[in-house]
Structures are given as C-alpha cells and as structure tokens.
C-alpha positions as CSV (number, residue, x, y, z in Angstrom):
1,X,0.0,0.0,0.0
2,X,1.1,3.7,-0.8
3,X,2.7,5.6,1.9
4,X,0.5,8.3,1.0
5,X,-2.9,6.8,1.7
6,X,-1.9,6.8,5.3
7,X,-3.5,9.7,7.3
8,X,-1.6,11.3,10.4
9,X,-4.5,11.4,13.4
10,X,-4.6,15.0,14.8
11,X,-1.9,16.7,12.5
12,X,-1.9,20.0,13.5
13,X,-2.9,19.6,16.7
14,X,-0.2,18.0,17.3
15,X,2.3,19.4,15.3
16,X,1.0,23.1,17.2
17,X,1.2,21.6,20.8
18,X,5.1,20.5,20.2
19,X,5.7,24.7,19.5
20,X,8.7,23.6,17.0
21,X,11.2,26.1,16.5
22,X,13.6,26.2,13.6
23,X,16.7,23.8,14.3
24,X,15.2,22.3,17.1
25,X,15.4,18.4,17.8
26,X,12.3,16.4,17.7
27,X,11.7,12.4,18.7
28,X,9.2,11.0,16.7
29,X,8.7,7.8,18.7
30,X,6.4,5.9,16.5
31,X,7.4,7.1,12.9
32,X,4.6,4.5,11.2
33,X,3.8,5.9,7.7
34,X,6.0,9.1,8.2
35,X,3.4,11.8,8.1
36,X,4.5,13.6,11.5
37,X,7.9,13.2,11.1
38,X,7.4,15.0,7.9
39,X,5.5,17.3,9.6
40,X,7.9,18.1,11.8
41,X,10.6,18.3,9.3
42,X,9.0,20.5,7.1
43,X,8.5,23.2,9.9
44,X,12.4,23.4,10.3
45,X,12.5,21.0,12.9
46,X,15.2,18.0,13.5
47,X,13.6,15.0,13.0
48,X,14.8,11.7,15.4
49,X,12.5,9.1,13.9
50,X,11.7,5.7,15.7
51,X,9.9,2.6,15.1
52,X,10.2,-1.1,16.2
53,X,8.3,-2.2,12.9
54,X,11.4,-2.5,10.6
55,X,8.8,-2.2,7.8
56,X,8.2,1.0,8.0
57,X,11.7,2.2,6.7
58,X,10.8,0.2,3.9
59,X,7.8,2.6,2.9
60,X,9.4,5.5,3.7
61,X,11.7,4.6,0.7
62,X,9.0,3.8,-1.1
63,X,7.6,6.9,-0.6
64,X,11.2,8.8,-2.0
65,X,12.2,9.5,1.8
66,X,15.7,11.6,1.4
67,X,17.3,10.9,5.0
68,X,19.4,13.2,5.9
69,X,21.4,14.5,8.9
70,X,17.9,16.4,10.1
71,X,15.9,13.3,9.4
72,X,17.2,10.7,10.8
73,X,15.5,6.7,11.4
74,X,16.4,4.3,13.8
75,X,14.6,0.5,14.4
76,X,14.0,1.3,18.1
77,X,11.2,1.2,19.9
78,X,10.3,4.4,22.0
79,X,11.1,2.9,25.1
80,X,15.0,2.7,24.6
81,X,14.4,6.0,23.8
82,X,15.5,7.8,27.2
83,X,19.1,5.8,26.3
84,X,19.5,5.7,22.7
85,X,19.4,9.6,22.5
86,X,22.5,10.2,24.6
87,X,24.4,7.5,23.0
88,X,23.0,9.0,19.3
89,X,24.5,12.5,20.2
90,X,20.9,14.6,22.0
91,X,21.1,14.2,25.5
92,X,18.0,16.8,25.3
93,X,15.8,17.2,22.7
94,X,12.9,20.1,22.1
95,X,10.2,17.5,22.0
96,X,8.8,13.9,21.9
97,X,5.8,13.4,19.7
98,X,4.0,9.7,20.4
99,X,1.3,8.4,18.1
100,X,0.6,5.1,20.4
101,X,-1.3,2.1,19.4
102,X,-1.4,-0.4,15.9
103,X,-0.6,1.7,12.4
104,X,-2.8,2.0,10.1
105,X,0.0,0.0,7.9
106,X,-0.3,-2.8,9.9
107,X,-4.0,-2.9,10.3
108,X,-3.9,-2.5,6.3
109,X,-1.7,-5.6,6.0
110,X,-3.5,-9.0,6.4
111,X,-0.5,-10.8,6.8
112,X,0.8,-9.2,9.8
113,X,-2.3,-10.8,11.8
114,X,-4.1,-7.8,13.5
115,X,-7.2,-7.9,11.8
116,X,-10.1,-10.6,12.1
117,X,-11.3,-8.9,8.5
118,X,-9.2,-11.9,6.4
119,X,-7.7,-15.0,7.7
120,X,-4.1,-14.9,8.1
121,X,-1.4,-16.2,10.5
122,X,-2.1,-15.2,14.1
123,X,0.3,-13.5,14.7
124,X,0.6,-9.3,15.4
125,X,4.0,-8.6,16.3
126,X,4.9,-4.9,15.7
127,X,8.2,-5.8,15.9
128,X,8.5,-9.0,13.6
129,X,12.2,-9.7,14.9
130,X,10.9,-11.2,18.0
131,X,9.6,-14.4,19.2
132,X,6.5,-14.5,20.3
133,X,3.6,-14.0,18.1
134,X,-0.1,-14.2,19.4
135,X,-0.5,-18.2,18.1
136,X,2.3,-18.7,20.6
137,X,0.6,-16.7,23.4
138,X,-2.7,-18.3,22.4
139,X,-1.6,-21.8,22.2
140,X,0.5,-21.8,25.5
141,X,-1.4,-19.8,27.8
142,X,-3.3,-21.2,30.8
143,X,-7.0,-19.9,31.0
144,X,-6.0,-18.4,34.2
145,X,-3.4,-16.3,32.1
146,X,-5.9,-15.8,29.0
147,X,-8.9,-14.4,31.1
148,X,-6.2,-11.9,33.1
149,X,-5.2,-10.0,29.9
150,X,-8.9,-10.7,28.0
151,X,-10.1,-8.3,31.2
152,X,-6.9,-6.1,32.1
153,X,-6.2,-5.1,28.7
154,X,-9.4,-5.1,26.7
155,X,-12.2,-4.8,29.4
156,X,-14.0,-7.7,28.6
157,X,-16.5,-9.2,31.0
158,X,-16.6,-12.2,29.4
159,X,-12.9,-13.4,29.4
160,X,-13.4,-15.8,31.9
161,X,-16.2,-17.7,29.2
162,X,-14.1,-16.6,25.9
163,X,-10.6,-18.2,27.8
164,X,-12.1,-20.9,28.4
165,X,-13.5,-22.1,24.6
166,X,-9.9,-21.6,23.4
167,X,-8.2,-23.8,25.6
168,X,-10.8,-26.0,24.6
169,X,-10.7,-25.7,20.8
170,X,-6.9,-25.2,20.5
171,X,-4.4,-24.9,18.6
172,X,-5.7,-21.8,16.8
173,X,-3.4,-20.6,13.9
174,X,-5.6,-17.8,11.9
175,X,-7.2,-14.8,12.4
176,X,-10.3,-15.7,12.3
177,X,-10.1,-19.1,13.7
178,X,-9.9,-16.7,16.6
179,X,-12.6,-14.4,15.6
180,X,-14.9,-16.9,14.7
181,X,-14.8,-18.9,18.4
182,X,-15.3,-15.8,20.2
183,X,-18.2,-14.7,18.1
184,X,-19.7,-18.3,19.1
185,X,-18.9,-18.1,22.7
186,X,-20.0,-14.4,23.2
187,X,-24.2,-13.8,23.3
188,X,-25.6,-12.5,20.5
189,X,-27.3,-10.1,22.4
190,X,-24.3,-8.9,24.0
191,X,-22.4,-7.9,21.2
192,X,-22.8,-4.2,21.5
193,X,-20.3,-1.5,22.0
194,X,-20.9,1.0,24.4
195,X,-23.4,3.6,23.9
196,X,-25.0,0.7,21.5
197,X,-28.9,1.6,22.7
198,X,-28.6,5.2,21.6
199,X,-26.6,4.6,18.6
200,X,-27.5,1.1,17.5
201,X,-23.9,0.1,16.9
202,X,-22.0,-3.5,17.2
203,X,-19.1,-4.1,17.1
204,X,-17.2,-7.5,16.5
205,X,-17.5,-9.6,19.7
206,X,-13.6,-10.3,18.9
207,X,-12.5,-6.8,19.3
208,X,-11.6,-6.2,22.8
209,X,-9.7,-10.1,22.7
210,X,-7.6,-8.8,19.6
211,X,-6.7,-5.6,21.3
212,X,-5.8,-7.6,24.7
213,X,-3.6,-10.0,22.6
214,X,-2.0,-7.4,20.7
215,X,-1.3,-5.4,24.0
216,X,0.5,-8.6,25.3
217,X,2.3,-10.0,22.2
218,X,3.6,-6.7,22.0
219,X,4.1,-5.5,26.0
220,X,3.1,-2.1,25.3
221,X,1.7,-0.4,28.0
222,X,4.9,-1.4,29.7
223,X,6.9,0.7,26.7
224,X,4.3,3.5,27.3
225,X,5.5,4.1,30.9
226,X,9.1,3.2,29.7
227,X,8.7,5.9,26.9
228,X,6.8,8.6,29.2
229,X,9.8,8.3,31.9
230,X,12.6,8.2,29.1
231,X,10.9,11.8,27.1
232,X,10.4,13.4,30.2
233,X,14.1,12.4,31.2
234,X,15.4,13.6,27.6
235,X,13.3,16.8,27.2
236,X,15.3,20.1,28.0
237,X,13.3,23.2,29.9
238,X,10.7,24.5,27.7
239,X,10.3,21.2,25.7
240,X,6.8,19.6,24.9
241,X,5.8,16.0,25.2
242,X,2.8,15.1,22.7
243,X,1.1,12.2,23.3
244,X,-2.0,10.7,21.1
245,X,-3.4,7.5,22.2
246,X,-6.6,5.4,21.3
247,X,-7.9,3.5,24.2
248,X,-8.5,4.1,27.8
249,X,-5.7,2.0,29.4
250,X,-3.2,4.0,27.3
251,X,-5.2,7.6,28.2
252,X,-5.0,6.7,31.3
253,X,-1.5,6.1,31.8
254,X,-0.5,9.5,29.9
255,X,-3.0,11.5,32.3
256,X,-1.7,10.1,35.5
257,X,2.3,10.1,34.5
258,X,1.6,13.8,33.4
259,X,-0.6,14.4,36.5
260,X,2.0,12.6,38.8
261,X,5.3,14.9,37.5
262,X,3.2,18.0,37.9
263,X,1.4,17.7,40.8
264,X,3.9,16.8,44.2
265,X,0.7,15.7,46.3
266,X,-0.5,13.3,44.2
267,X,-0.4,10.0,45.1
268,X,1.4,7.4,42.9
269,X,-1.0,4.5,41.3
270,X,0.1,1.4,41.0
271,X,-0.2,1.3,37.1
272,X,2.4,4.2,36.7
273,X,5.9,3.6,36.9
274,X,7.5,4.7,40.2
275,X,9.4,7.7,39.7
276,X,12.7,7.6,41.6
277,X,13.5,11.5,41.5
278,X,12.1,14.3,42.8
279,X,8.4,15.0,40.1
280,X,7.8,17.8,39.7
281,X,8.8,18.6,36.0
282,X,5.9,18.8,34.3
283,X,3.3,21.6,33.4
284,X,0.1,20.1,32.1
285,X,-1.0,22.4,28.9
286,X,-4.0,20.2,28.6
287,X,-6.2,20.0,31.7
288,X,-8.8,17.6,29.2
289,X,-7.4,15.4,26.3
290,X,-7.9,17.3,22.5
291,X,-10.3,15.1,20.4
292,X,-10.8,15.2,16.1
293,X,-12.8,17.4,15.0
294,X,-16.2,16.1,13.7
295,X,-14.7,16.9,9.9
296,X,-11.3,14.5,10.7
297,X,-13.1,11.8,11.4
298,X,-15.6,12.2,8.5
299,X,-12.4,11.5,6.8
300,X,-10.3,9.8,8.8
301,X,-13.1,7.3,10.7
302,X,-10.2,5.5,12.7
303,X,-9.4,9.0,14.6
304,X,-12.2,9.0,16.1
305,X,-11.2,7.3,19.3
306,X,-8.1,9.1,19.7
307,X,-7.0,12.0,22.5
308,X,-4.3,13.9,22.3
309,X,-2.5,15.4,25.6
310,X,0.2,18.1,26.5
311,X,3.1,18.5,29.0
312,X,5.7,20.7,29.1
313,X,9.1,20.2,30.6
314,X,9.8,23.0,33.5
C-alpha cells in the first residue's frame, strides 16, 4: 500500500502543541507511515524518527524519503528512547511526539495478523524480529493467564467464558479461527459496544480479545510508561511532550504520568511507573485530552477514538 494513503490522526494539533522552532530536535517515537515526522521536518525541525516495525523504513523509501542528517530513522522502539538519544549525540531534545497504538499500515496488511477482517497467520508482532507472536501466546497460555489480559487489557466481561473455549478448541493458527470462536462463545445479544442503545452500533464480539492480545504479544503499555519516563528524562526546559493514544488503558497512563510529575501531592498509582526523583517537572497544557474534529473523522473514521495530551518540561 502507498505511503501516501496513510492519514496522520490529529496533524496540526499535534504538530501546534510541540511549538517547534527552527533547528530544534524532535523524537518521533512511533514514525509509522511518516506523516508527523514529515511534519515536523517541514516546519524546520530536526527530526529523530523511531519505530520497532522494521517495515516501516521500507515505505518510507518507497515513498522517496531523502534521510538526511535532520531526518534521521532508527529501528528502536520508543522505550530505549531515554538511552539511545545520549548515546546517538541529543542528550536533550525540544520534543517527543507519540502516536501510540497499531498503524494503520499494519491494520492495512492482512499478513501481519491484527485484523479478524481476512484470515491470516495469528500473529501481530509490531516488531517481527521477536519471538512470540499471538499463536504462541494463544496456544500456551493457561486460561488463568488468557482471562487476566482478555479483562486487564481489553475490558472484557466475558474473558473468563471466551478463555475458556480456546483452551478448549486449541491450537488456533488464523485470524479468524480466533474471531470466529469468540463470536460463538459471546451472546448474540451482548455484542454491542458501548453507547450501542442510543446509537444502535455493534461491534465484532472479537475486538476487545484482539486488542488484549495485541497489547500482550507486544508489551506495550509497559513501553508507554518506559517511553513517558525516558521523554520526560530527555526533554530540555521548555520542551513539549505530545502524546495521542486510542484507548482508555493507554489515556489513562499519559494522564496520570503527566498528572503525577506536575502535581507533588499526588499520590502514585500502582499502574504508573514509580518515579525515583524528585516529580515535579511537568506543566500540564491540557487539563482535558484534545479530540478530532467532527470533519477529521468524516475523513479519517479510525481517529475517532483518539485523544491527544500536553506536558511541558519545566
């Protein structure tokens, strides 16, 4: 697919929010199709571009990327990122943009094992270099294991009844192997999304397991607090971190990590990493999270889910 077809969620929101300045140096932690690195670059800015998907440099070459010493790309994911700028020369940097979740890419490439829309290889490793893929996870679980993450990372109350029916019907290789037991296992007449009696919408009763397998295979709300500690450890005075996310778990670790580094009576939850210096550092510049505008998501439909929050390095 064409780099171009890609659309960057929240553009100038959050190319405004980072306040770039000419020859300033900006981390683009998840670099996906490119757009906000290009973003960035075109407003004069430095661009430090990272991704753990090692396919991504590959359409960013396909899309005539020129890299240069002000664009630079590096297969890293943005957790390593608090050590990899020191040791890359930018022991501070002028901002750290995140765009968190699955790319559009991947959800555009059956093969890679995120969507239940075509069968393919269960698998949904962002970064394709390591091991475990979700057939592993799947397939080697114990229910007990398989109903934790089914509830702690996608909310859904019937994990314990979904966890079950695989360990029963395993091994499951495919997509929608997966998709297809869940849909079977869930009640029909619980297959709703929230708000679904004003709005009339369902959503696929495999959703919430696919986003709690992805979340594991992939450990990243454990890189979003790695990533949140290593920017604010990297940002100099006066430099903005930018942070879109999609879901609630990963909203609600960016609110409470910039809550907890700019407020010193706040008390420290247990889903946020413990900070180990003194926390106040931060200046919140959004109190509430900035949503698309009802145009954006006429257009882009897969924005609409995603916030975007603001804190700025004191």
């Amino acid at each position: 697919m064409a780099i171009q077809s890609h659309i960057s969620v929240l553009y100038n929101e959050s190319l405004d929010a980072l306040k770039i300045r000419e020859n300033g140096v900006y981390v683009d932690g998840t670099f996906g199709a490119g757009g906000h690195s290009r973003g960035i670059h075109g407003r004069g800015g430095t661009v430090i571009a990272l991704d753990r998907d090692h396919s991504t440099l590959e359409f960013s070459r396909e899309g005539g990327e020129n890299w240069t010493t002000s664009l630079q790309y590096h297969h890293s994911n943005f957790s390593e990122m608090g050590t990899l700028l020191p040791e890359l020369g930018y022991p501070q940097v002028d901002g750290v943009l995140l765009d968190l979740g699955v790319s559009s890419m991947q959800l555009d490439q059956p093969d890679r094992g995120f969507s239940f829309r075509a069968a393919a290889p269960l698998d949904m490793r962002m970064d394709k270099s390591q091991t475990l893929t979700a057939a592993e996870f799947v397939n080697n679980a114990t229910a007990e294991e398989l109903e934790q993450i089914f509830f702690e990372y996608g909310e859904e109350k019937f994990g314990r009844r979904i966890a079950r029916a695989i360990v029963e019907n395993r091994p499951l290789e495919t997509t929608l192997e997966l998709a297809d037991l869940v849909k079977k296992t869930v009640p029909p007449k619980k297959r709703t999304g929230r708000g679904a009696q004003k709005s009339k919408k369902t959503i696929h009763p495999a959703t919430k397991v696919f986003q709690a397998l992805r979340i594991a295979v992939n450990t990243e709300l454990d890189s979003l607090r790695k990533g949140l500690e290593g920017a604010i450890q990297i940002l100099r005075p006066g430099g903005r971190l930018v942070v879109i996310s999609f879901h609630s778990l990963e909203d609600r670790i960016v609110k409470e990590t910039f809550r907890l580094y700019s407020d010193p009576w706040h008390n420290v939850p247990k889903h946020v990493m413990q900070p180990e210096t003194d926390r106040v550092k931060l200046k919140r510049i959004t109190k509430k999270p900035i949503s698309p505008s009802a145009e954006e998501i006429e257009q882009n439909p897969r924005s609409r889910s995603s916030k975007l929050r603001v804190a700025e390095k004191l």
